[in-house]
Each structure stands twice: as C-alpha cells, then as structure tokens.
C-alpha positions in Angstrom: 1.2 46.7 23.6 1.4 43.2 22.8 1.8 42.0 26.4 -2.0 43.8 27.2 -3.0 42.4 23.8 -2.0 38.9 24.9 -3.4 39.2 28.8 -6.6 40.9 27.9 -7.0 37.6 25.2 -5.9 34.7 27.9 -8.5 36.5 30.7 -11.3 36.4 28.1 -10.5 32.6 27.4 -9.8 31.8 31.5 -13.1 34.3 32.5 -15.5 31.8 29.7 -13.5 28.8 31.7 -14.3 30.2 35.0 -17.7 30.4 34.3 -18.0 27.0 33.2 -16.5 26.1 36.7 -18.3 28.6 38.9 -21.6 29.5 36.8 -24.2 32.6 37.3 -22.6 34.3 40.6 -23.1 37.9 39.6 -24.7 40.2 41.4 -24.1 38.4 44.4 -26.8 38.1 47.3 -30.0 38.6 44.5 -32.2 36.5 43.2 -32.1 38.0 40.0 -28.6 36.9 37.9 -26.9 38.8 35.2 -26.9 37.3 31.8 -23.9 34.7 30.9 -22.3 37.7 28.6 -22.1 39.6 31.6 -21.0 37.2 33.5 -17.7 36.0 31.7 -16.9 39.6 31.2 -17.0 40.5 35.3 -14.9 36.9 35.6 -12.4 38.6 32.9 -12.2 41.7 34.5 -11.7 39.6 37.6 -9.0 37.8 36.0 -6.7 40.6 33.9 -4.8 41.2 36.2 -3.4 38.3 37.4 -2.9 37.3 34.1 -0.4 40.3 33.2 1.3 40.0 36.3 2.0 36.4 35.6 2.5 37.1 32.0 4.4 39.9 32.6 7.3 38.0 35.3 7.3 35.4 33.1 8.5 37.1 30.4 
C-alpha cells in the first residue's frame, strides 16, 4: 500500500513539473484548453505508471 501511496505522490509532484515544461496541451487538436488543474492531473495520470514500475524494480 505504501509503494501506490509513494508513486501516486511522486506522479502528482513530476505531472505539476511536467506542466511547467510542456504547459496547456490538453484536449489536443482544440482551441479551447482545459484548466491547469486539469491539466497536471491528465500529466499524473500520464505519469503513474511509470513511476511504480520504476519505483517498484528499484525496490
């Protein structure tokens, strides 16, 4: 449970950097953008994971 606890954490912080880095992208191909919030949770999503697996091997 802690390994989840610890991924879903480190993809929130890694989704708010990515969206530093790659901004608004979300819905792609429309004018009209989704909210940062929104954003830095599809980036999170995006992100989880990769973050267990690499958590999870390195472990």
């Amino acid at each position: 449970m802690g390994l989840i606890l610890l991924s879903v954490m480190v993809s929130m912080v890694l989704g708010a950097c990515a969206w530093l880095v790659l901004g608004d992208q979300f819905p792609v191909k429309d004018e009209l953008k989704w909210p940062a919030t929104n954003n830095i949770a599809c980036y999170s999503v995006i992100l989880l994971v990769p973050v267990y697996l690499v958590i999870f091997f390195l472990n």
